[in-house]
N, CA, C and O of each residue as an XYZ file, in Angstrom:
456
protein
N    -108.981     21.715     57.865
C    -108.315     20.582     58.470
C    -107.755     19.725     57.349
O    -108.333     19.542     56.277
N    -106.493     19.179     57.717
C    -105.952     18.387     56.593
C    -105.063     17.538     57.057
O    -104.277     17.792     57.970
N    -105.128     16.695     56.570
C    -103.837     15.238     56.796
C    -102.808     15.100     55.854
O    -103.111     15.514     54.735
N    -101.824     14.698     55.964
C    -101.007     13.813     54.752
C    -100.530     12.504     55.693
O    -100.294     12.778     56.870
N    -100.406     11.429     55.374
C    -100.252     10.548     56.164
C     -99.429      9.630     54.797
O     -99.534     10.041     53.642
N     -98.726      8.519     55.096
C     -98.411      7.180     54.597
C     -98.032      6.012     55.272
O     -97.637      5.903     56.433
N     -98.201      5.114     54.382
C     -98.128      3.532     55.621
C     -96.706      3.141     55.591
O     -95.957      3.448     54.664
N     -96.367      2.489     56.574
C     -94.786      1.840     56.390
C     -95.118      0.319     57.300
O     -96.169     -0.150     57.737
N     -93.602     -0.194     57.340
C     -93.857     -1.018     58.262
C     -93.123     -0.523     59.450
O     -92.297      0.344     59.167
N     -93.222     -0.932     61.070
C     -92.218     -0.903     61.623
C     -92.808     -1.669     62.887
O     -93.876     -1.573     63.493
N     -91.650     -2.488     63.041
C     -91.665     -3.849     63.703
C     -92.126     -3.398     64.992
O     -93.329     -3.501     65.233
N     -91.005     -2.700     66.238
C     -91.529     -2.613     67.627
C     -92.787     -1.515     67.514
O     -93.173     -1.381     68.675
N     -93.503     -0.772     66.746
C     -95.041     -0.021     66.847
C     -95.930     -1.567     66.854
O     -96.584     -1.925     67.833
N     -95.821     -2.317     65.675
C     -96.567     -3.497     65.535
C     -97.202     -4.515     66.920
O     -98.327     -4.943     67.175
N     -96.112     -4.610     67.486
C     -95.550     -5.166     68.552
C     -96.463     -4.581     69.662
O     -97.331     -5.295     70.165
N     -96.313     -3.502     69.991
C     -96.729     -2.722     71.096
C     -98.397     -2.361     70.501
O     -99.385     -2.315     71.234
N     -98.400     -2.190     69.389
C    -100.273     -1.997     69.108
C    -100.958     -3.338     69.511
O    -101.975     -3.393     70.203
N    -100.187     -4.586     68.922
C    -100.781     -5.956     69.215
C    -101.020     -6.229     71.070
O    -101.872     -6.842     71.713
N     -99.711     -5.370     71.480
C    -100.339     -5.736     72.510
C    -100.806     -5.359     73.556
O    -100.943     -5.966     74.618
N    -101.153     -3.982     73.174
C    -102.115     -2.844     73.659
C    -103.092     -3.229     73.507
O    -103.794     -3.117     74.512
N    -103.867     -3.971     72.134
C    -105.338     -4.142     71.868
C    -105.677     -5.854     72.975
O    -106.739     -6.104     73.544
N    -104.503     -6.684     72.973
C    -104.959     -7.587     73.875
C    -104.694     -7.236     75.270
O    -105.149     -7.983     76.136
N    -104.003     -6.175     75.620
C    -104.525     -5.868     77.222
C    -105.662     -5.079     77.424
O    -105.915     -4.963     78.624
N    -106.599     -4.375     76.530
C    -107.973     -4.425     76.758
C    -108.990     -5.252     75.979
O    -110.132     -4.884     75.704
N    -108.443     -6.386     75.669
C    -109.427     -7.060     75.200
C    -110.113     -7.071     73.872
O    -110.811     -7.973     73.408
N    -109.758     -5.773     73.269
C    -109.876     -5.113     71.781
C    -110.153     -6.243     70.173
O    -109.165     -6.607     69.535
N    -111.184     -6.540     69.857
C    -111.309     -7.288     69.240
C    -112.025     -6.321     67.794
O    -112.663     -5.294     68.028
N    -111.843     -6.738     66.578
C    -112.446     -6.183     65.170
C    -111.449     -5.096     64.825
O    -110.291     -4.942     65.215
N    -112.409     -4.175     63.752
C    -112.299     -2.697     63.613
C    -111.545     -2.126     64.744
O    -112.113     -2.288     65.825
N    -110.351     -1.465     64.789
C    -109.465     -0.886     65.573
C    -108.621      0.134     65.197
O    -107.762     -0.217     64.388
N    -108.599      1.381     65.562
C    -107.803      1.825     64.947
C    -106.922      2.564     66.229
O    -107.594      3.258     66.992
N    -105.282      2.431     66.528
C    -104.679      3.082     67.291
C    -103.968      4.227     66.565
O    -103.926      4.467     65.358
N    -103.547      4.726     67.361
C    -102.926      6.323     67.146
C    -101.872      6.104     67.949
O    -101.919      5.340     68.914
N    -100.755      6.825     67.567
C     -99.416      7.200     68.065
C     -98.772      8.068     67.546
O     -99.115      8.845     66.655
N     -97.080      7.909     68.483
C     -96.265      8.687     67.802
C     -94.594      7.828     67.457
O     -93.833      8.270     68.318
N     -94.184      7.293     66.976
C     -92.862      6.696     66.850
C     -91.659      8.011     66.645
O     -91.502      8.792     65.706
N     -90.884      7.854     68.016
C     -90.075      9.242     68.388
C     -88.670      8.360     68.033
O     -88.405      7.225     67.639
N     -87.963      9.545     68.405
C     -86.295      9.427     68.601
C     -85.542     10.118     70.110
O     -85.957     11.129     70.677
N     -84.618      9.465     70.451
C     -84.177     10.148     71.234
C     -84.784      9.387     72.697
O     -84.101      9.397     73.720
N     -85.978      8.816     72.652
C     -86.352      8.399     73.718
C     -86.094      6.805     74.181
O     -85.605      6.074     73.320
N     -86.337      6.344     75.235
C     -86.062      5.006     75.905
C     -87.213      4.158     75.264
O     -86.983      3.051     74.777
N     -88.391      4.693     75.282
C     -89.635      3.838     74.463
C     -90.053      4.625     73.230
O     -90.883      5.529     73.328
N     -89.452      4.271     71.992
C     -89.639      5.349     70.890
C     -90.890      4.754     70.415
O     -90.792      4.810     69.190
N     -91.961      4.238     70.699
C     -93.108      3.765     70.345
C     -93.858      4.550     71.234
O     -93.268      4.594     72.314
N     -95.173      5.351     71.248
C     -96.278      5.710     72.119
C     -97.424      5.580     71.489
O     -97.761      5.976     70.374
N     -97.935      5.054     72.207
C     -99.088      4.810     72.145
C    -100.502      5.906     72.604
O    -100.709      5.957     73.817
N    -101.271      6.595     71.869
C    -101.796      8.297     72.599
C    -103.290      7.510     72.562
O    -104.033      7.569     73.542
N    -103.605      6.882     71.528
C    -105.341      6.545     71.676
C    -105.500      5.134     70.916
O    -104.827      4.754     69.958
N    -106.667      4.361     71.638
C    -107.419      3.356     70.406
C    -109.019      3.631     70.423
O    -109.875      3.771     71.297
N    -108.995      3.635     69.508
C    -110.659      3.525     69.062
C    -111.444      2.291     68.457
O    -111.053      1.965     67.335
N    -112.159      1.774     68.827
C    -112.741      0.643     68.298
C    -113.907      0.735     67.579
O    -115.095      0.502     67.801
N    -112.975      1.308     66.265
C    -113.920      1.229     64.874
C    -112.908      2.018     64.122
O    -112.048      2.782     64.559
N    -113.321      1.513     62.321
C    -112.625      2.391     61.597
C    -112.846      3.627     62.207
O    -113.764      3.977     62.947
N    -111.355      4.565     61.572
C    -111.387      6.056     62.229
C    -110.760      6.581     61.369
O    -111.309      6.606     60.268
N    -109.334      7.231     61.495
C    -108.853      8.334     60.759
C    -108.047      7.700     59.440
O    -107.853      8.102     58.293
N    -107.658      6.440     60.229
C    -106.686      5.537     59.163
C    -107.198      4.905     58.177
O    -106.586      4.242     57.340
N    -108.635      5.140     58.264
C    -109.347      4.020     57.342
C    -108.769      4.009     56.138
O    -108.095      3.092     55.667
N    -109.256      5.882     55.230
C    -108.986      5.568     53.891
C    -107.543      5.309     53.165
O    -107.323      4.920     52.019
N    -106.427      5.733     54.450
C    -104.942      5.409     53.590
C    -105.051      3.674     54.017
O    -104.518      2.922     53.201
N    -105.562      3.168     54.969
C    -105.241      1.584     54.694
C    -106.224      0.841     53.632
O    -106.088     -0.368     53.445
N    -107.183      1.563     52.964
C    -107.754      0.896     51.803
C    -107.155      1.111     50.668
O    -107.139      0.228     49.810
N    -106.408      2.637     50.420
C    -105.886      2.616     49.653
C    -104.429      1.941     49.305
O    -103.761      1.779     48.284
N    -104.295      1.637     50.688
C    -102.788      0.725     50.890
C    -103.242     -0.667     50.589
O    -102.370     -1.508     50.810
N    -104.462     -1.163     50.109
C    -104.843     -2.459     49.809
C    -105.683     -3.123     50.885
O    -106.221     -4.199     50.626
N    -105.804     -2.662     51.847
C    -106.524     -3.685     53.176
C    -108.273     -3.573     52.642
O    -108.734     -2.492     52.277
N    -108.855     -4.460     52.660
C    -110.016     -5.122     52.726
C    -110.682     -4.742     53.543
O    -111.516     -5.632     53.707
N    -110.960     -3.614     54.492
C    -111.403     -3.382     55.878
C    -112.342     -3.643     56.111
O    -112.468     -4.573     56.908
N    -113.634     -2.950     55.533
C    -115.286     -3.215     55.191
C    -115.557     -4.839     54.474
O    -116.372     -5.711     54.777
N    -114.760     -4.803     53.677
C    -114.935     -6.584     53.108
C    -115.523     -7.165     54.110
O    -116.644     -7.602     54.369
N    -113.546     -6.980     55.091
C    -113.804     -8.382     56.139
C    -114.407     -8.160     57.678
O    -114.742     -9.007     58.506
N    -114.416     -7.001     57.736
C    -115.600     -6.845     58.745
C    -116.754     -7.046     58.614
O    -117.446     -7.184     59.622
N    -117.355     -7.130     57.246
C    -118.816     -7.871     57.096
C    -118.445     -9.081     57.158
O    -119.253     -9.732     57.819
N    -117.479     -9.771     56.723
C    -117.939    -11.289     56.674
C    -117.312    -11.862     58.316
O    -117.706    -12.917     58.811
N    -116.359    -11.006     58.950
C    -116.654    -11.172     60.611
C    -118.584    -11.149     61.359
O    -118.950    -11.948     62.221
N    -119.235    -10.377     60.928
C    -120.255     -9.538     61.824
C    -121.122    -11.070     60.939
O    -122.010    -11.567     61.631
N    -120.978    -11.493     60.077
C    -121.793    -11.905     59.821
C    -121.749    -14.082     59.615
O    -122.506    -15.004     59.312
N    -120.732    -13.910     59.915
C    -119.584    -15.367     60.563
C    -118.932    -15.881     59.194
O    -118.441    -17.004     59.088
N    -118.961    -15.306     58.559
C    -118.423    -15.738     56.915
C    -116.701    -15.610     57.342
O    -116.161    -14.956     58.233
N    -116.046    -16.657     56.153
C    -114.848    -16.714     56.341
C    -113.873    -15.545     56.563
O    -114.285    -14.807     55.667
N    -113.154    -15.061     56.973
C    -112.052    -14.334     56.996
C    -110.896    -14.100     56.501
O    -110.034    -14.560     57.250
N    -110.418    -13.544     55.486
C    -108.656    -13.812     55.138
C    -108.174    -12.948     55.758
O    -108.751    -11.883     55.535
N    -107.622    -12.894     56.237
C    -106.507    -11.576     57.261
C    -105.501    -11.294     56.504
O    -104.904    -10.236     56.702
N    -105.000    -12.366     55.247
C    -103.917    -11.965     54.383
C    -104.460    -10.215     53.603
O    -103.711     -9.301     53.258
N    -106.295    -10.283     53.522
C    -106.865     -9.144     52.764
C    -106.696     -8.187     53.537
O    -106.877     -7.116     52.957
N    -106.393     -8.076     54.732
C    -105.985     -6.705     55.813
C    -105.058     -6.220     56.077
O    -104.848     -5.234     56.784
N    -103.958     -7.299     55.169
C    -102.706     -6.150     54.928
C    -102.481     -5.324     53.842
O    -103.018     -5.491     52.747
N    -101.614     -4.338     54.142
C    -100.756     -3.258     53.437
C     -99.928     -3.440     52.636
O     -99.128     -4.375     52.690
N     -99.982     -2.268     51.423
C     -98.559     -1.929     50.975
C     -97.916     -0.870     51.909
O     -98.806     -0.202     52.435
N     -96.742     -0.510     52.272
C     -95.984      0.403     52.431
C     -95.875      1.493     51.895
O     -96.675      1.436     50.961
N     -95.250      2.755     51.876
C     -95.035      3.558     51.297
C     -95.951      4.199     49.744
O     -95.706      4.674     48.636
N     -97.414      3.701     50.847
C     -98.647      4.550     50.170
C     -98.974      6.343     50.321
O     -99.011      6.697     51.500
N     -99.066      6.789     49.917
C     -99.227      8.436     50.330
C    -100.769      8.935     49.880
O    -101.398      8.699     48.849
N    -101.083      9.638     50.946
C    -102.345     10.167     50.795
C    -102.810     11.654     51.533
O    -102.590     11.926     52.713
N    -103.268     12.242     50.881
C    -103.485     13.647     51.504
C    -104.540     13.910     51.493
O    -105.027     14.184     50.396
N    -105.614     13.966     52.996
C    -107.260     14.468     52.933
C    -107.055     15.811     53.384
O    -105.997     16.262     53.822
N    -107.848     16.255     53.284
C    -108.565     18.055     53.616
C    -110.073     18.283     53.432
O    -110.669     17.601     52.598
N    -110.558     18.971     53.977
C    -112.229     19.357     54.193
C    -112.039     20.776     53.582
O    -111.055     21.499     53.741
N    -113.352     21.095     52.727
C    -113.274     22.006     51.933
C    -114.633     22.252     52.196
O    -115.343     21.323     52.581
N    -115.123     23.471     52.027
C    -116.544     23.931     51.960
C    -116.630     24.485     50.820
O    -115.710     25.051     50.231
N    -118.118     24.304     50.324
C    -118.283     24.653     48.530
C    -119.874     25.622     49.271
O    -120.579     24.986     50.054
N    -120.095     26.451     49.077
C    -121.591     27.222     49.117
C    -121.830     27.369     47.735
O    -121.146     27.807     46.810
N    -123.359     26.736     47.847
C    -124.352     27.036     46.825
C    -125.058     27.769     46.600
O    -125.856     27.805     45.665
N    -124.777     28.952     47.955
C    -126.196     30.085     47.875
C    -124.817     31.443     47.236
O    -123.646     31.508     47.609
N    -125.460     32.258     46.314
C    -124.489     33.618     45.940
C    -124.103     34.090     47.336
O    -124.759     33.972     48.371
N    -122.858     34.669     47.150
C    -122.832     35.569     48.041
C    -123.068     36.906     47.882
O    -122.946     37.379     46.752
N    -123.429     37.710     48.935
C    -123.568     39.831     48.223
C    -122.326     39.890     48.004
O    -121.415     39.215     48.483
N    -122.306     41.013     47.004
C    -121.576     41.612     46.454
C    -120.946     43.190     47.123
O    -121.702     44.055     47.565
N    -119.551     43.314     47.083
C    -119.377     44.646     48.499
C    -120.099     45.794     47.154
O    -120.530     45.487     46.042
N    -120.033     46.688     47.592
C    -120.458     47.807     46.918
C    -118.549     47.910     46.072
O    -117.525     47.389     46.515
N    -118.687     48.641     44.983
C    -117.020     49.397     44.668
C    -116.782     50.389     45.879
O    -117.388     51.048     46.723
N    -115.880     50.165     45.557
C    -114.806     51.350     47.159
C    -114.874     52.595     45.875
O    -114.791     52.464     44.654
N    -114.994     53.393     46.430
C    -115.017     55.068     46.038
C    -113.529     55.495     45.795
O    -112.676     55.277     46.656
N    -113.231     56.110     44.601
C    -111.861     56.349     44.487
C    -111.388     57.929     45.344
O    -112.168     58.825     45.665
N    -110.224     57.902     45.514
C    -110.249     59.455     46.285
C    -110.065     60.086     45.493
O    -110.010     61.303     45.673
């Protein structure tokens, strides 16, 4: 499994996440999912939210956001900067899951020549 993902800005996704999370009430840690299309009447969709970091976490830390910072000092009533939860743009990042085994593996026998 593997990602490549990067951050941008774009105004009507912004728009429509803000106000997806206040028609259910969605407060903290959030992370939505979509797709921003072409060709269509609503080029914004909206497919899932999850309420908690999720897939986006590590490109928006590496895009600069504070996530864990300021969710402790939410959970715990300490001040907040929300300026620390924004982004740079045009961050790039590529995850993948890899398996490493530590046990040998057997060895085939040699193939027999004809």
């Amino acid at each position: 499994m593997s990602m490549v993902a990067a951050t941008f800005h774009h105004e009507q996704a912004m728009t429509l996440v803000k106000a997806t999370l206040a028609a259910i009430g969605a407060t903290g840690s959030c992370d939505v999912q979509g797709f921003i299309t072409t060709g269509h009447p609503d080029p914004v969709v909206i497919t899932e939210v999850n309420h908690r970091l999720a897939a986006g976490f590590r490109l928006s830390e590496a895009a600069g956001a504070d996530l864990i910072g300021k969710t402790l000092n939410g959970l715990f009533d300490l001040p907040v900067d929300h300026h620390r939860l924004a982004y740079r743009a045009d961050v790039h990042l590529t995850k993948y899951v890899a398996e490493l085994s530590t046990q040998p593996r057997p060895q085939q026998p040699p193939r027999s020549q004809p």
